[in-house]
N, C-alpha and C positions, 0 to 999 in steps of 0.2 A: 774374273767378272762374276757376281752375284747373279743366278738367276733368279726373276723374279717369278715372285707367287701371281696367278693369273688371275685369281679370287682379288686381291689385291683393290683394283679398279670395282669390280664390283660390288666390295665392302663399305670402300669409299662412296659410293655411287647410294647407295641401300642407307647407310648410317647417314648421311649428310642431305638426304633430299625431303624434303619440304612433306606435310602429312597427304596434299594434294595429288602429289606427282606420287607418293608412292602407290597410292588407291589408284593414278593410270598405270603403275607399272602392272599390279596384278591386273586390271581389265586388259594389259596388251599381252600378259602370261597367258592369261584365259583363252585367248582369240587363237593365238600360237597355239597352243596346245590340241586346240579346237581344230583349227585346220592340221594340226599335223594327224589327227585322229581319222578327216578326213580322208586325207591324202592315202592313209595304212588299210583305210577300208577298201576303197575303192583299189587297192594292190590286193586285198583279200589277207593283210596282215591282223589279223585280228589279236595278237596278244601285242604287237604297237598299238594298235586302235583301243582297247583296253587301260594301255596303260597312259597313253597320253587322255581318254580318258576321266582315270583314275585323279591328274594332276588339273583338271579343269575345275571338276568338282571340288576338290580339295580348295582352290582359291575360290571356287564360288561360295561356299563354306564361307572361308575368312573374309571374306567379305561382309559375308552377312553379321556374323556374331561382334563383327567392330563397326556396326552400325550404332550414332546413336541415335534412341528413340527420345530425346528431348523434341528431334523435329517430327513433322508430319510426315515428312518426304519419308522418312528413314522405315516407317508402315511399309507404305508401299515399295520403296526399293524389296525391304524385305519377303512381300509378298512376293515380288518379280523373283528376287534370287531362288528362292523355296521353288516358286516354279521350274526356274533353269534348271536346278541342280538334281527333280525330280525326272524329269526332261533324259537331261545326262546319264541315269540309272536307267531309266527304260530304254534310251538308245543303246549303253553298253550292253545291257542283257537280250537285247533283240538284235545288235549289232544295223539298228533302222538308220539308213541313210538322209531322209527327211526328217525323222525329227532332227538329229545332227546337224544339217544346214537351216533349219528352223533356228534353232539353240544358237548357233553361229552366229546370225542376225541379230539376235535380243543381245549379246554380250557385244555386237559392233556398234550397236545403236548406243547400247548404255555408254561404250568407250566414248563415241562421240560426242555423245552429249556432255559427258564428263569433261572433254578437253574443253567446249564450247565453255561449259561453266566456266574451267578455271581461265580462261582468258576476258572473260568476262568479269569475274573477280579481281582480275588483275590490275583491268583499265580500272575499276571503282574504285580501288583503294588500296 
């Protein structure tokens, strides 16, 4: 019996999902990583809280630079991201638990609102 690759499902999952869902997959990377960064602070694990972190920023990044700026909205998200991810550097270098659950907030709002869109999207067309 063939074991299977476990990546597998995920590949399939990454390559085949819609440009919508994959912009939720990084806002629910974000939020995860966010609270895992959390969760390591409040243990007083500071190189997990670092690193998860390290991995919030990084999607908050990509997020921003596959923005496009044809719309309006795409301004201001960008403005919002630049914030989070400045946000994210002052929390890991001060290890600051409020801005941290500050930050937490804006990237759950943004997920929701995102989801809201795309069903909204859905019903229209």
């Amino acid at each position: 019996m063939a074991i299977r690759n476990p990546y597998d499902k995920y590949n399939n999952t990454v390559f085949s999902a819609p440009q919508e869902e994959l912009t939720l997959m990084l806002y629910n990377g974000a939020l995860k990583f966010c609270n895992q960064s959390i969760i390591a602070l409040e243990n007083n694990d500071l190189e997990k809280a670092g690193n998860m972190l390290l991995k919030t920023q990084r999607i908050i990044r990509e997020l921003q630079i596959t923005l496009n700026y044809k719309y309006e909205i795409s301004n201001q998200l960008g403005a919002m991201y630049e914030y989070i991810h400045t946000k994210l550097v002052d929390s890991n270098i001060k290890k600051d638990m409020n801005t941290l659950l500050e930050v937490r907030d804006l990237i759950r709002n943004l997920r929701d609102t995102w989801k809201e869109a795309i069903v909204i999207a859905r019903k229209e067309g």
